[in-house]
Structures are given as C-alpha cells and as structure tokens.
C-alpha positions as CSV (number, residue, x, y, z in Angstrom):
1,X,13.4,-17.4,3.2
2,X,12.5,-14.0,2.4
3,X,9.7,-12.5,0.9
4,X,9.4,-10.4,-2.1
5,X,6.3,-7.1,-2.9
6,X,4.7,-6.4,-6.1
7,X,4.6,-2.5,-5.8
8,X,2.8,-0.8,-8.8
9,X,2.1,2.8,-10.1
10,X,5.6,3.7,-9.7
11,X,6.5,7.2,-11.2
12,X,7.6,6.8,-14.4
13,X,11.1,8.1,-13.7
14,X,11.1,6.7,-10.4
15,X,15.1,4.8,-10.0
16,X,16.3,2.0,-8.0
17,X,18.1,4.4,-5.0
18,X,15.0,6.7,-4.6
19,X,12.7,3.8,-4.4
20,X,14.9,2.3,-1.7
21,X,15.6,5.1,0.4
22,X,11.5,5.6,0.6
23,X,11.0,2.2,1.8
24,X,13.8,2.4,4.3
25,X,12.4,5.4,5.5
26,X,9.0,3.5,6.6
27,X,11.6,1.3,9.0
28,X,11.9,-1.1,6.6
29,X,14.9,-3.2,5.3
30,X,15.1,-3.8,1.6
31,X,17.9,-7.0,0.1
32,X,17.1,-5.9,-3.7
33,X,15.0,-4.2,-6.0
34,X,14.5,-4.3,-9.4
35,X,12.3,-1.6,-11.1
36,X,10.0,-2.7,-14.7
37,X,9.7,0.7,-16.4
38,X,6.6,1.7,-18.2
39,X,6.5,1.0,-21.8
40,X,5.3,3.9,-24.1
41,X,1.6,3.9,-24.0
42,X,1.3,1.4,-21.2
43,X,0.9,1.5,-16.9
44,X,3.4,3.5,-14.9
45,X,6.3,1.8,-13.7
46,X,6.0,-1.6,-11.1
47,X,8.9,-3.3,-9.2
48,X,9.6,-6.2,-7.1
49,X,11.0,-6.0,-3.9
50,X,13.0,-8.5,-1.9
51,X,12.4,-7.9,1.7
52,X,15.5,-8.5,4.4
53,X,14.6,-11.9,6.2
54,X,13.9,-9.3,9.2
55,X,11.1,-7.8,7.8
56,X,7.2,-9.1,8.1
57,X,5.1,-9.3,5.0
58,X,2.2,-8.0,6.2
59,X,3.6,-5.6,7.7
60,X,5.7,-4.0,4.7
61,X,2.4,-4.5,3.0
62,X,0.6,-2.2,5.6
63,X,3.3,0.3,5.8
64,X,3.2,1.0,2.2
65,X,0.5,0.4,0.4
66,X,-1.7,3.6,-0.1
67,X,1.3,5.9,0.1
68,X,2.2,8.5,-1.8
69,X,5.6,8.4,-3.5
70,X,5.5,11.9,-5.2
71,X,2.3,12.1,-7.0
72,X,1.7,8.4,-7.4
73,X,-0.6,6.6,-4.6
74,X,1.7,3.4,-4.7
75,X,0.0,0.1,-4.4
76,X,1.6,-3.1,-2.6
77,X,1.0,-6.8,-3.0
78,X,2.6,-10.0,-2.1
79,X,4.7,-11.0,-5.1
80,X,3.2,-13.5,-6.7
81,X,6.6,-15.3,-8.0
82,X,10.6,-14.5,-7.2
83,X,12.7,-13.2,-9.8
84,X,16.3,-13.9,-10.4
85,X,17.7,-11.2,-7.8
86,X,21.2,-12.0,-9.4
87,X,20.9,-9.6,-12.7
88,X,20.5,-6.9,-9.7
89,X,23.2,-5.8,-7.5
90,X,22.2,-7.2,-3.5
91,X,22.1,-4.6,-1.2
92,X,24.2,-4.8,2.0
C-alpha cells in the first residue's frame, strides 16, 4: 500500500509538474499528485501526494517539510484520507 502527504502553503500558482520535479529532487519518488488551488480570499494552495510504494513516510515527511518551495516554507503531514488518484493522470 502506499502512502499519501498533505503538503500545504503551496504557491498560489504552483502546477502539478513543478511540484513533482521538487520532490523528486529531494530523492524522492512521487505515483500522483493532485494540487487544491487557493480559493479567492482563502489559504494558499495544498496538495496530496501519493508516494511510490518505495518511499518511507517519515522520511518524505522529513525531507520536506520546512522547505522552501520559492517563497513559501512548505509544510508536510501524513494525509489523513486517500483521494480518488483516478481523476489524476499516474505517473510512470
């Protein structure tokens, strides 16, 4: 089974691809992604992020939360549910 982040304080602007490409290039493997943009007047941008079966939870969790993804200080949590990764295109 794999496991699944709750990242929030995404840039506003902040797409699928970049998002990927900076978690792969903390070593880690992503399987899909979606990204929840901000409403008007509400929080930045969050996401949920399927982890490859490869890749230890608490150690995505170390590896990113507290980084900075442009401006933003992104913070990381273990999802606390699984969405239906089938509206997103799997990677790989």
């Amino acid at each position: 089974m794999t496991a699944a982040l709750y990242l929030v304080n995404l840039p506003d602007d902040c797409s699928e691809p970049e998002l990927d490409q900076w978690i792969q290039s903390r070593g880690l493997e992503v399987a899909a992604l979606k990204i929840i943009p901000g409403r008007l007047g509400a929080p930045q941008a969050f996401a949920y992020v399927e982890m490859k079966e490869t890749v230890v939870l608490s150690e995505a969790i170390q590896a990113l939360d507290g980084q900075k993804l442009r401006n933003c200080v992104i913070a990381v949590s273990k999802a606390a549910f699984r969405l239906d990764w089938r509206a997103t295109k799997p990677r790989g």
